[in-house]
TORKE-521249 format. One record per residue (C-alpha): residue number from 0; residue in three letters; z, x, y. Coordinates in nm, 3 decimals. Layout:
BEGIN
@milo: NUM, rofi: ALA, w: Z, u: X, v: Y;
...
This chain:
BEGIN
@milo: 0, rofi: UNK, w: 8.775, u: 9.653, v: 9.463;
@milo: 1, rofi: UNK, w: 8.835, u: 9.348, v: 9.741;
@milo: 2, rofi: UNK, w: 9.020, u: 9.166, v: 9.464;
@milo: 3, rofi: UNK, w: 9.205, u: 9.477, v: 9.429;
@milo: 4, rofi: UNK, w: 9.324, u: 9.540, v: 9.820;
@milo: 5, rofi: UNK, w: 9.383, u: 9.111, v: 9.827;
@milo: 6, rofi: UNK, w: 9.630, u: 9.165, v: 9.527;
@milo: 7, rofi: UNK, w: 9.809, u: 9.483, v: 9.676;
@milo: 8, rofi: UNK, w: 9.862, u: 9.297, v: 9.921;
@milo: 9, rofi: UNK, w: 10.032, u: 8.992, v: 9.809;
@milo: 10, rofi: UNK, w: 10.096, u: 9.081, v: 9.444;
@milo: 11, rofi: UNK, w: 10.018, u: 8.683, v: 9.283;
@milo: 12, rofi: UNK, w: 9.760, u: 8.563, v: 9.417;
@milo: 13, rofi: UNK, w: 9.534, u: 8.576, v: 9.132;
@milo: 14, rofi: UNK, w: 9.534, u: 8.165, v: 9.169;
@milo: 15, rofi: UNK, w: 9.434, u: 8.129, v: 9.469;
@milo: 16, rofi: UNK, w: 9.163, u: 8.375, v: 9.446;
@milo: 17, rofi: UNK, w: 8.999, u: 8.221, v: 9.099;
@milo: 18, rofi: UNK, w: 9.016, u: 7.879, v: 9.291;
@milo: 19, rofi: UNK, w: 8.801, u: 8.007, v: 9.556;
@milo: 20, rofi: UNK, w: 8.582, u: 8.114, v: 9.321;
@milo: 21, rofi: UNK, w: 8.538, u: 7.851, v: 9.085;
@milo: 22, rofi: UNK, w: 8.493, u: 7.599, v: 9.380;
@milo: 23, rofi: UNK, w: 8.199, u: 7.852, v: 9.571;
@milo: 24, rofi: UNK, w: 8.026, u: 7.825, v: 9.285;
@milo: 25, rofi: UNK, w: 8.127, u: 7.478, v: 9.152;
@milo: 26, rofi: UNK, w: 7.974, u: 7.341, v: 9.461;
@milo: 27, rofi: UNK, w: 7.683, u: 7.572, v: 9.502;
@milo: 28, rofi: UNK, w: 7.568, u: 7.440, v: 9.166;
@milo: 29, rofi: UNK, w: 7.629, u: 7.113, v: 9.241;
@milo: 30, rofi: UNK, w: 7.352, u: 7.157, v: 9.491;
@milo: 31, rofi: UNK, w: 7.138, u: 7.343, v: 9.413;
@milo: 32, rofi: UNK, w: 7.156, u: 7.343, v: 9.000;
@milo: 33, rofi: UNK, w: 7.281, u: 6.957, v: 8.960;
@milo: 34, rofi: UNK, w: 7.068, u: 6.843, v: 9.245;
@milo: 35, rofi: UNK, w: 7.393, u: 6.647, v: 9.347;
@milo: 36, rofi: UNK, w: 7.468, u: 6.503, v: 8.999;
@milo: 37, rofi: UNK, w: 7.079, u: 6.358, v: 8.962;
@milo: 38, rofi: UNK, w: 6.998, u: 6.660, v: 8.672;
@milo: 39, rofi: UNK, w: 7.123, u: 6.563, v: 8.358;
@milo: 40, rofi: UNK, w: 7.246, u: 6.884, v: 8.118;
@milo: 41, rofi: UNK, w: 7.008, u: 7.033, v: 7.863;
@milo: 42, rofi: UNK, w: 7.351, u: 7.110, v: 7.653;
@milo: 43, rofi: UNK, w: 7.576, u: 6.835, v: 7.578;
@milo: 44, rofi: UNK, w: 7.876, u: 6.812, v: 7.770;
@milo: 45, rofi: UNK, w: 8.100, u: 6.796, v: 7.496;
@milo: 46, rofi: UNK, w: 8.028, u: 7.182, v: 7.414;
@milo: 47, rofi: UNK, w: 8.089, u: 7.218, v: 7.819;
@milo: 48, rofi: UNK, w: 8.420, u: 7.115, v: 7.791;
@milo: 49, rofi: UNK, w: 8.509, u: 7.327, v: 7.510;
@milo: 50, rofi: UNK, w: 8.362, u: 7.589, v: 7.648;
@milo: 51, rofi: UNK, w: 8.561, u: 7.501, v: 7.981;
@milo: 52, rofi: UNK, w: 8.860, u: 7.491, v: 7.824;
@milo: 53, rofi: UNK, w: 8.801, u: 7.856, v: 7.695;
@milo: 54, rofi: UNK, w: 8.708, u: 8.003, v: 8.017;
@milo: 55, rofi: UNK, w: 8.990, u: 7.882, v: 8.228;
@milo: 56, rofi: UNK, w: 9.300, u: 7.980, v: 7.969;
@milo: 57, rofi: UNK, w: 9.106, u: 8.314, v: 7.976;
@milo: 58, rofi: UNK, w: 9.117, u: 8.343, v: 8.395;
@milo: 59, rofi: UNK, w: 9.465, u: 8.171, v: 8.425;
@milo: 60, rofi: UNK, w: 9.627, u: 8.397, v: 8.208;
@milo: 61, rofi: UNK, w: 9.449, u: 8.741, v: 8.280;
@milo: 62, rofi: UNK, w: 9.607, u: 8.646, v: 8.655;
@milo: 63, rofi: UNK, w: 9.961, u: 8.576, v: 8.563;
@milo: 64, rofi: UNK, w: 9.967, u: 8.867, v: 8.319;
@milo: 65, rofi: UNK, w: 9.903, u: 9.076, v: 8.667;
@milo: 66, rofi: UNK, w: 10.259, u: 8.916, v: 8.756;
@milo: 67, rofi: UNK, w: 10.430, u: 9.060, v: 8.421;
@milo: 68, rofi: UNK, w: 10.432, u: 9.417, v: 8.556;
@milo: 69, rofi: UNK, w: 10.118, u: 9.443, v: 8.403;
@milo: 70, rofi: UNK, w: 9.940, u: 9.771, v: 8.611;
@milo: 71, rofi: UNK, w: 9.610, u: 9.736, v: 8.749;
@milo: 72, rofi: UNK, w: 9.476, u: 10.023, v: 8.558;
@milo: 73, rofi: UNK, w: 9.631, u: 9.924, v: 8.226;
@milo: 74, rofi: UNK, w: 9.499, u: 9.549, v: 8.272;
@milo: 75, rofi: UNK, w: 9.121, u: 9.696, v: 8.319;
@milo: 76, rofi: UNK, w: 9.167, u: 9.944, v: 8.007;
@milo: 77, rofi: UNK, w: 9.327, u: 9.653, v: 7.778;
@milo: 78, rofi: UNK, w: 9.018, u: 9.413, v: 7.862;
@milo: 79, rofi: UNK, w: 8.795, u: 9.636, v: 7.783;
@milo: 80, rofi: UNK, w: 8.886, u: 9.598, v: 7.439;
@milo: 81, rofi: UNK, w: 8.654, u: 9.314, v: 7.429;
@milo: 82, rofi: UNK, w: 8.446, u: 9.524, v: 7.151;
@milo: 83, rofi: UNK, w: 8.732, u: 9.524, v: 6.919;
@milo: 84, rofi: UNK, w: 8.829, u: 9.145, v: 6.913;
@milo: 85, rofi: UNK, w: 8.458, u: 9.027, v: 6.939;
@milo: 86, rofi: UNK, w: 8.394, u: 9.248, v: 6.621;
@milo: 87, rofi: UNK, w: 8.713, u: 9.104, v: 6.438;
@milo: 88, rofi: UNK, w: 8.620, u: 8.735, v: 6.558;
@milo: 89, rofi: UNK, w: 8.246, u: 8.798, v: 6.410;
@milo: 90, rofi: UNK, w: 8.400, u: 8.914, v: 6.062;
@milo: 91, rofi: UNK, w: 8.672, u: 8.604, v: 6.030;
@milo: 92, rofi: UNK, w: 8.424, u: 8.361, v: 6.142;
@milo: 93, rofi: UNK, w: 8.089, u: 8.470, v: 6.106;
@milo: 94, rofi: UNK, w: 8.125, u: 8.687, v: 5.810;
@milo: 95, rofi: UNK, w: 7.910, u: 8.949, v: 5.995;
@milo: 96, rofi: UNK, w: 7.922, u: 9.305, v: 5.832;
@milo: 97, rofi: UNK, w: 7.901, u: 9.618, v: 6.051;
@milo: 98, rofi: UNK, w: 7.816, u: 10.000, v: 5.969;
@milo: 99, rofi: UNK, w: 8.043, u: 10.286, v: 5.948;
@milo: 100, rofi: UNK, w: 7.964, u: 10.363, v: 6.298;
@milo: 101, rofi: UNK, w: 8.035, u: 10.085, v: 6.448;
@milo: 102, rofi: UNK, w: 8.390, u: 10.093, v: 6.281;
@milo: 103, rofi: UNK, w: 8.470, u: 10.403, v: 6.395;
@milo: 104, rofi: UNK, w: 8.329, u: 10.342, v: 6.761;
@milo: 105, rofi: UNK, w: 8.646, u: 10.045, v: 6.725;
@milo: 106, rofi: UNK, w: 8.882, u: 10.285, v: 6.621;
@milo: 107, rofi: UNK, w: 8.777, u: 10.522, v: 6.908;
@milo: 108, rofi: UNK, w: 8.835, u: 10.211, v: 7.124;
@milo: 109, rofi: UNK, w: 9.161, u: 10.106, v: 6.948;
@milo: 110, rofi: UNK, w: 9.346, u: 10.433, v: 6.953;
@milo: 111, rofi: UNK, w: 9.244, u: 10.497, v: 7.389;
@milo: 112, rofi: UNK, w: 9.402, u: 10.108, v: 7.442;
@milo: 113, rofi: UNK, w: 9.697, u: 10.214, v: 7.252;
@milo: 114, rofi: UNK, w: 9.750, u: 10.545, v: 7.396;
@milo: 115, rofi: UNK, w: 9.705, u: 10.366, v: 7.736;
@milo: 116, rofi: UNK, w: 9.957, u: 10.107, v: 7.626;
@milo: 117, rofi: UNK, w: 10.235, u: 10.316, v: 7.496;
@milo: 118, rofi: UNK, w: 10.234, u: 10.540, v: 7.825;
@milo: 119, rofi: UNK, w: 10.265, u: 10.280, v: 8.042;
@milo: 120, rofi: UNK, w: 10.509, u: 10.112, v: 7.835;
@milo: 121, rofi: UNK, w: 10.711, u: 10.469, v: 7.886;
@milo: 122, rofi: UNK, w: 10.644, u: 10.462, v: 8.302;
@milo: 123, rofi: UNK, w: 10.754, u: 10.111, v: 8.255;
@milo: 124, rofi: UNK, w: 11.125, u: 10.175, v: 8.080;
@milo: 125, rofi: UNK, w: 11.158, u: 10.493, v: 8.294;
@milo: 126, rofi: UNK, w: 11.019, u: 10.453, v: 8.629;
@milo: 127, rofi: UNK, w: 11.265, u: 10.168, v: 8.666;
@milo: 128, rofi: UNK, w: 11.577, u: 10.236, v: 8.901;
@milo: 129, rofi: UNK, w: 11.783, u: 9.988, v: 8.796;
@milo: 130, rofi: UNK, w: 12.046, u: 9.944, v: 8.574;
@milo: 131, rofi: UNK, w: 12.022, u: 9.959, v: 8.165;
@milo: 132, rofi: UNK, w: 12.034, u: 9.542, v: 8.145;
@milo: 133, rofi: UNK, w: 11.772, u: 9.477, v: 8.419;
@milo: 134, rofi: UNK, w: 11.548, u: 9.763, v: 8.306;
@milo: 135, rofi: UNK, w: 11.516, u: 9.582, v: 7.952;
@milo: 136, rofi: UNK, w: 11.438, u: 9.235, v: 8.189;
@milo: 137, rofi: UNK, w: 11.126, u: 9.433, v: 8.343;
@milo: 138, rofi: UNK, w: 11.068, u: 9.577, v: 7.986;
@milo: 139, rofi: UNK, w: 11.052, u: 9.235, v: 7.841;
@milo: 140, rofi: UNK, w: 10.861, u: 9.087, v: 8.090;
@milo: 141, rofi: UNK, w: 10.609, u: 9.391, v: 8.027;
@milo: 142, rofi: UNK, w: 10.587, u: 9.283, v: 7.720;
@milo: 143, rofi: UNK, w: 10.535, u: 8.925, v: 7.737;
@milo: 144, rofi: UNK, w: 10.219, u: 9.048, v: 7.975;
@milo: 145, rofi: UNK, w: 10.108, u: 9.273, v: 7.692;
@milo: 146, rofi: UNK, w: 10.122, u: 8.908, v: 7.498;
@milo: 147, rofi: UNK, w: 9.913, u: 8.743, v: 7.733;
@milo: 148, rofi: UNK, w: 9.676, u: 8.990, v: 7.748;
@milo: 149, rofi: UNK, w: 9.586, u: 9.001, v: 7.381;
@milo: 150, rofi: UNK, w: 9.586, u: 8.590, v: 7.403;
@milo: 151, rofi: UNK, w: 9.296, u: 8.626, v: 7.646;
@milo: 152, rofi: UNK, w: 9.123, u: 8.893, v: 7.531;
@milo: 153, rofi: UNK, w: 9.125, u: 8.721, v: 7.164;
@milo: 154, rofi: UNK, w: 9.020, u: 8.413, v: 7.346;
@milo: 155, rofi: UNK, w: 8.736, u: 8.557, v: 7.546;
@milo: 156, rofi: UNK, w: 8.590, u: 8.691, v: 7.182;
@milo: 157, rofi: UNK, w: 8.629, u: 8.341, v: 7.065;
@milo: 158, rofi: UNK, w: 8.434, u: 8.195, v: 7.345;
@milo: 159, rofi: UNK, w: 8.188, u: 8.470, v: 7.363;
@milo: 160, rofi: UNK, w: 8.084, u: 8.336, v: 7.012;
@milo: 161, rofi: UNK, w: 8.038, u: 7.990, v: 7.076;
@milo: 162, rofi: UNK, w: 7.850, u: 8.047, v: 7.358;
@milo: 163, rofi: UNK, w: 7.598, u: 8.288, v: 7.174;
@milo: 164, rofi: UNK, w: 7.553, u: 7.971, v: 6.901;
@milo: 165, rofi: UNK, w: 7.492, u: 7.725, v: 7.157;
@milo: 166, rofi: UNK, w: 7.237, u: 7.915, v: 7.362;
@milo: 167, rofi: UNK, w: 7.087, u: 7.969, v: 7.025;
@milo: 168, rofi: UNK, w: 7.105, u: 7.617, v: 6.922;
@milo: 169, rofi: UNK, w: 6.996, u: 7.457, v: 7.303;
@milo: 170, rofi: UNK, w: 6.847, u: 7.719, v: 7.470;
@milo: 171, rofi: UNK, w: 6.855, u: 7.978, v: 7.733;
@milo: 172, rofi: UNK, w: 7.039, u: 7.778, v: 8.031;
@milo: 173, rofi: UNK, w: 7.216, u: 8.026, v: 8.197;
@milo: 174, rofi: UNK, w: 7.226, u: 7.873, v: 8.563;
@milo: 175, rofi: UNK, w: 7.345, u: 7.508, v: 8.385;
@milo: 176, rofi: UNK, w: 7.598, u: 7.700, v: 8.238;
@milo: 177, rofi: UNK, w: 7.730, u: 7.911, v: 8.537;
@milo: 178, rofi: UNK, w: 7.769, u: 7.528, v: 8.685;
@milo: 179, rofi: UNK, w: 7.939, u: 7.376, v: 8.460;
@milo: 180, rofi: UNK, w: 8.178, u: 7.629, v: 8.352;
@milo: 181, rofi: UNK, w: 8.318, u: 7.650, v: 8.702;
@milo: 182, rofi: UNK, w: 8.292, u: 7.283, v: 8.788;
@milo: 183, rofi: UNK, w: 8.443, u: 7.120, v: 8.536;
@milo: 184, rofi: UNK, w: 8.785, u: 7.328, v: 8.578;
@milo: 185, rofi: UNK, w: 8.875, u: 7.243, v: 8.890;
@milo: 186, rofi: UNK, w: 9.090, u: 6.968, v: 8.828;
@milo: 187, rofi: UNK, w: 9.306, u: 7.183, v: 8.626;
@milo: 188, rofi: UNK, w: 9.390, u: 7.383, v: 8.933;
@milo: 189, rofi: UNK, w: 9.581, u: 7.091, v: 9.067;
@milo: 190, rofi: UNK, w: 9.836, u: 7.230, v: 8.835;
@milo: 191, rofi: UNK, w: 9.847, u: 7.517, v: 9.028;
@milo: 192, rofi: UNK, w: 9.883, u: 7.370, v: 9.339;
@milo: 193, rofi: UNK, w: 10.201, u: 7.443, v: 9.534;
@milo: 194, rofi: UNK, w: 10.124, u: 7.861, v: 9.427;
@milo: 195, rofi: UNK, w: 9.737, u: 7.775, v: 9.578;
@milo: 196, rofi: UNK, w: 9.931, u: 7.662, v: 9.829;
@milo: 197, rofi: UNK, w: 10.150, u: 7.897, v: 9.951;
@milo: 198, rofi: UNK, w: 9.919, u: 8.157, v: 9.916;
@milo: 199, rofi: UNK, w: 9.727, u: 8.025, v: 10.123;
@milo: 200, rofi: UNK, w: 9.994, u: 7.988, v: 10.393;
@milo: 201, rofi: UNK, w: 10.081, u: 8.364, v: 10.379;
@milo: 202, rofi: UNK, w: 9.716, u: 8.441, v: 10.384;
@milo: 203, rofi: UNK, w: 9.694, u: 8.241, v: 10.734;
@milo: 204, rofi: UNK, w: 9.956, u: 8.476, v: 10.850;
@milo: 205, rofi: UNK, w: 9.815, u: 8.775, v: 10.795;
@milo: 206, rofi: UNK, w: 9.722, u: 9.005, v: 11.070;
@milo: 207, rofi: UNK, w: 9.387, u: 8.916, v: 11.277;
@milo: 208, rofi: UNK, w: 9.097, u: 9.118, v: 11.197;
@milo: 209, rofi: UNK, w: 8.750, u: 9.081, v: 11.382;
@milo: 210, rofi: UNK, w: 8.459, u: 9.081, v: 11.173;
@milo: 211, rofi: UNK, w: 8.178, u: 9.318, v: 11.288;
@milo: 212, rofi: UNK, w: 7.856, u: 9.224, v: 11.389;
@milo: 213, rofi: UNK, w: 7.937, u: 8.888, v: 11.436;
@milo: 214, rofi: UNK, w: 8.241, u: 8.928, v: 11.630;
@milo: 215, rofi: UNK, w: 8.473, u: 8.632, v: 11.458;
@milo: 216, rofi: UNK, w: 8.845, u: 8.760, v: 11.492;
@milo: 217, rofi: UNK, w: 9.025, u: 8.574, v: 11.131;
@milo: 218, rofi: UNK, w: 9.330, u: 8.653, v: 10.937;
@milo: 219, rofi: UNK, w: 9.242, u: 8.929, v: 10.722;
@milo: 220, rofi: UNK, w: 9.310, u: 8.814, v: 10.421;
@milo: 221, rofi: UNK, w: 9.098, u: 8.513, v: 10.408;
@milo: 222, rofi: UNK, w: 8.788, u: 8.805, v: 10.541;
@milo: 223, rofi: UNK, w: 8.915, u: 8.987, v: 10.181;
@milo: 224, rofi: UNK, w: 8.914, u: 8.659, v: 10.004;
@milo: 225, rofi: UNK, w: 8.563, u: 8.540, v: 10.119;
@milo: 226, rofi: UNK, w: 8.426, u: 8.908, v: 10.095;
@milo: 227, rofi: UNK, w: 8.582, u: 8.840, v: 9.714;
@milo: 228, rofi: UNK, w: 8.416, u: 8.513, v: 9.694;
@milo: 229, rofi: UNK, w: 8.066, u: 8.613, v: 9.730;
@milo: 230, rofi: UNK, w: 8.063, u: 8.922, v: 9.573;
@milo: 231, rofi: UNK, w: 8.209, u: 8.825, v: 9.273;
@milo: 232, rofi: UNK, w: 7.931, u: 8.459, v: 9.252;
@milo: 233, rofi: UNK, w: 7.671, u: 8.787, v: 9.265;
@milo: 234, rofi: UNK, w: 7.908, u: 8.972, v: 8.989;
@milo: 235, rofi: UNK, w: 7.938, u: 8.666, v: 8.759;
@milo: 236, rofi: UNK, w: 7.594, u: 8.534, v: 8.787;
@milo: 237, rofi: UNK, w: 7.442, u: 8.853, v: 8.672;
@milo: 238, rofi: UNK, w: 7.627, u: 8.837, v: 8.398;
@milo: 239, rofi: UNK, w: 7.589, u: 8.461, v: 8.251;
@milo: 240, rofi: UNK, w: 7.222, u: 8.549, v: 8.336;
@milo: 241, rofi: UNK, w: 7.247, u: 8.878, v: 8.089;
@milo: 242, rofi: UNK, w: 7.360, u: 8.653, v: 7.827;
@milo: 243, rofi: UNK, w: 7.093, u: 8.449, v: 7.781;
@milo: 244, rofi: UNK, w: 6.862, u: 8.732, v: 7.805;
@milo: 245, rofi: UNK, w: 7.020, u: 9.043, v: 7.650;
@milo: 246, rofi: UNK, w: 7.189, u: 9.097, v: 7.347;
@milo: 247, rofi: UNK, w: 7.568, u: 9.090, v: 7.381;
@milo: 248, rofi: UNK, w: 7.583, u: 9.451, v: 7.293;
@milo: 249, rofi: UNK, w: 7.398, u: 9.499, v: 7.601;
@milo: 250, rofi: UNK, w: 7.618, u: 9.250, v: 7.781;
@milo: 251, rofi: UNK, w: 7.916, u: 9.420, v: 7.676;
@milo: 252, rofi: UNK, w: 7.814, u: 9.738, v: 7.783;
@milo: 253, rofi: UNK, w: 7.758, u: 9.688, v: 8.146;
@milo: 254, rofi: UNK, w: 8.056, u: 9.472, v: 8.152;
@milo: 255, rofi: UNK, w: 8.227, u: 9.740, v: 8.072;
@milo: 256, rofi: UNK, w: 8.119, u: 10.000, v: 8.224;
@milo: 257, rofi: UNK, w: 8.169, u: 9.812, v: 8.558;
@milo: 258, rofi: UNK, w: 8.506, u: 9.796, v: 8.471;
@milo: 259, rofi: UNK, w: 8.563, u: 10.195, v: 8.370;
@milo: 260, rofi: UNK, w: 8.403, u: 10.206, v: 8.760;
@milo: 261, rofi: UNK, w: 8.685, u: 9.989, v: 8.889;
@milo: 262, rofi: UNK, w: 8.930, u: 10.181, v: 8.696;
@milo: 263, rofi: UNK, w: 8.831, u: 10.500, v: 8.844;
@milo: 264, rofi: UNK, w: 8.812, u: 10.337, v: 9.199;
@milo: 265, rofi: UNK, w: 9.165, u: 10.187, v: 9.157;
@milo: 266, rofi: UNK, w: 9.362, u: 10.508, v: 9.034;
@milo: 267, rofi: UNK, w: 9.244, u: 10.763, v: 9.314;
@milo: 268, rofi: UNK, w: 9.244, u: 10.503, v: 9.612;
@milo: 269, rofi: UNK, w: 9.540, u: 10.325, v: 9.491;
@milo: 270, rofi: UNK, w: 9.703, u: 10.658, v: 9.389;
@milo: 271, rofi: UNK, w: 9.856, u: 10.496, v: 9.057;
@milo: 272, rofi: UNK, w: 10.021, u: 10.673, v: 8.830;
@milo: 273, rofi: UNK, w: 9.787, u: 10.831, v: 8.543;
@milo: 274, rofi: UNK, w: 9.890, u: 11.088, v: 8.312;
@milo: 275, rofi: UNK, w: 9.623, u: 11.295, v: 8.109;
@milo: 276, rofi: UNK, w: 9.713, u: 11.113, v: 7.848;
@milo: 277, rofi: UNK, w: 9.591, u: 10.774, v: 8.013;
@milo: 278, rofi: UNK, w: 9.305, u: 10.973, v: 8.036;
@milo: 279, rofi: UNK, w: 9.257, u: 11.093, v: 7.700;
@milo: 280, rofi: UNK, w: 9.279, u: 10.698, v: 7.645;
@milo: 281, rofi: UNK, w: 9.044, u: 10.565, v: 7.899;
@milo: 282, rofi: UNK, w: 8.807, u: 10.876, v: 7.765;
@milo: 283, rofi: UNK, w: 8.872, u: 10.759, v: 7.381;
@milo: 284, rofi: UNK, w: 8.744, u: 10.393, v: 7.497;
@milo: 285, rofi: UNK, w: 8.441, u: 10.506, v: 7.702;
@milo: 286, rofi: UNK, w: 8.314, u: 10.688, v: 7.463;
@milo: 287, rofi: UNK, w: 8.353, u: 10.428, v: 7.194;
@milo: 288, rofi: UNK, w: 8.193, u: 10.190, v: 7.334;
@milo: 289, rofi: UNK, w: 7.884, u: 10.389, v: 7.393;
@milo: 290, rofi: UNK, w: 7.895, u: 10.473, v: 7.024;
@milo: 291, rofi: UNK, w: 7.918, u: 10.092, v: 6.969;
@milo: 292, rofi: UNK, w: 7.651, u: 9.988, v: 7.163;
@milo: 293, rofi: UNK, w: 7.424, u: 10.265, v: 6.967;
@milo: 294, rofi: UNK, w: 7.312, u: 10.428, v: 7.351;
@milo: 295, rofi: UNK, w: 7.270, u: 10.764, v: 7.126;
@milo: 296, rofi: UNK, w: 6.993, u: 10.652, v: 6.909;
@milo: 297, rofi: UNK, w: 6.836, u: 10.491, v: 7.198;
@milo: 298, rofi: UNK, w: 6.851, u: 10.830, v: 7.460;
@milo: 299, rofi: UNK, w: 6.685, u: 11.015, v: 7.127;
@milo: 300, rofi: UNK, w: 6.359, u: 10.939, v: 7.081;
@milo: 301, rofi: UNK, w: 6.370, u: 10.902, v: 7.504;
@milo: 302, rofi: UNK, w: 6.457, u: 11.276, v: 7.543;
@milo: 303, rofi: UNK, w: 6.183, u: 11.387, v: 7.259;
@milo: 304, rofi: UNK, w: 5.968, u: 11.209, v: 7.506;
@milo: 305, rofi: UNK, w: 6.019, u: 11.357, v: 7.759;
@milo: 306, rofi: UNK, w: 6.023, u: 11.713, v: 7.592;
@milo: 307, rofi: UNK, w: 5.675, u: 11.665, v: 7.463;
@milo: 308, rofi: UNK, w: 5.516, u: 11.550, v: 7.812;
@milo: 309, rofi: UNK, w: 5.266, u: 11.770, v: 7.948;
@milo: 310, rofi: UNK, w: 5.370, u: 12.044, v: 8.199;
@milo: 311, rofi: UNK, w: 5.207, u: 12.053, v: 8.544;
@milo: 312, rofi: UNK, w: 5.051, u: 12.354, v: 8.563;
């Protein structure tokens, strides 16, 4: 939601946001996981840096795809596909077999990111006031973010996978993990610099805002960014935590459903534009992943529980 109202706001500044994250947690690692460089890794950095490499193509291009007139809404929907490529990745490279249900809970979730897809591809080529040559630029741009989207989502499958064989192969090192994968990138960000950089500027000129409580007047934007910061080191350590110790159905699941929250959040208190067909679509995803992650077999013998308790007299 914060990273929502920051990106409102000044529309690209996904960099400068991921770079505040990666270093909050690079360096509280460093101390307190690393023991300032003194604890050596249980997994071999080699696999790190692979993994690295994975993770920050994945966050670098899920932010520039926001600047392809790529709609906050459609962005959540379209990563939540994560079922679909992780179950395609498994067949191609771990010749995994599924059940019929599980194909048709990917269908379900293929035909709602499609349906979400083409509609906004529709508001894109006709919400546009401009003329028939520049409406095709925004068109093409669109779908050049549609591009980069798929690249990231087929490359968050791919590193979703390796990570599941070397937890298996090294153990359960979740905290080690959370380090290194946001350590070891930030010398990319250097690349990134001047945008860092004058994002950072505009974010110093934002309006003052005085922080309750406490009473610290700051620009407001560094209050959302910081708010952002630690919120999301709570977010993302939850979830390299539910990877060592859940199954990546389950992992999935609540990854996703946090997402289908944010959705909701963003359309009514962002008042963006959603048809009842981007509902039918968000509706066609939900539901699929719940059939994916089999929560119907598990609420059934729960509810015949629960019907065969004793009544209180």
């Amino acid at each position: 939601v914060i990273f929502l109202l920051t990106c409102r706001q000044f529309p690209g500044c996904g960099n400068i946001v991921t770079f505040s994250q990666f270093l909050f947690i690079a360096v509280e690692g460093f101390i307190f996981e690393a023991n300032f460089g003194r604890k050596r890794p249980a997994i071999p950095m080699r696999y790190y840096l692979i993994m690295v490499a994975m993770f920050f193509t994945v966050s670098v291009v899920n932010n520039y795809a926001l600047n392809l007139n790529i709609a906050m809404p459609l962005h959540m929907i379209f990563r939540s596909g994560s079922l679909i490529a992780s179950m395609a990745l498994g067949i191609i490279i771990l010749k995994k077999r599924y059940s019929m249900s599980k194909y048709t809970s990917i269908a379900l979730v293929s035909v709602g990111i499609f349906t979400c897809t083409f509609m906004s591809a529709k508001q894109v080529a006709s919400d546009s006031s401009l003329n028939e040559e520049d409406g095709l630029h925004v068109f093409l741009w669109w779908l050049l973010g549609i591009a980069a989207l798929t690249f990231a989502l087929l490359m968050s499958a791919r590193m979703g996978i390796f990570q599941e064989t070397l937890y298996k192969r090294f153990g359960k090192h979740s905290k080690e993990a959370l380090f290194y994968n946001h350590a070891l990138p930030l010398p990319g960000f250097l690349l990134l610099a001047p945008n860092i950089y004058h994002h950072a500027v505009l974010f110093s000129q934002s309006e003052p805002f005085q922080i309750p409580v406490i009473g610290l007047t700051m620009p407001i934007m560094w209050f959302y960014l910081l708010m952002n910061v630690i919120t999301q080191y709570v977010c993302i350590r939850g979830v390299f935590i539910l990877t060592t110790e859940c199954t990546s159905l389950t992992v999935t699941l609540v990854v996703t459903l946090r997402k289908f929250v944010s959705l909701i959040f963003s359309i009514l208190y962002f008042r963006n534009p959603f048809t009842a067909w981007h509902w039918l679509g968000t509706a066609f995803v939900f539901v699929g992943t719940l059939m994916y992650t089999e929560v119907w077999n598990s609420l059934g013998p729960l509810l015949a529980r629960w019907r065969k308790r004793p009544k209180e007299d």
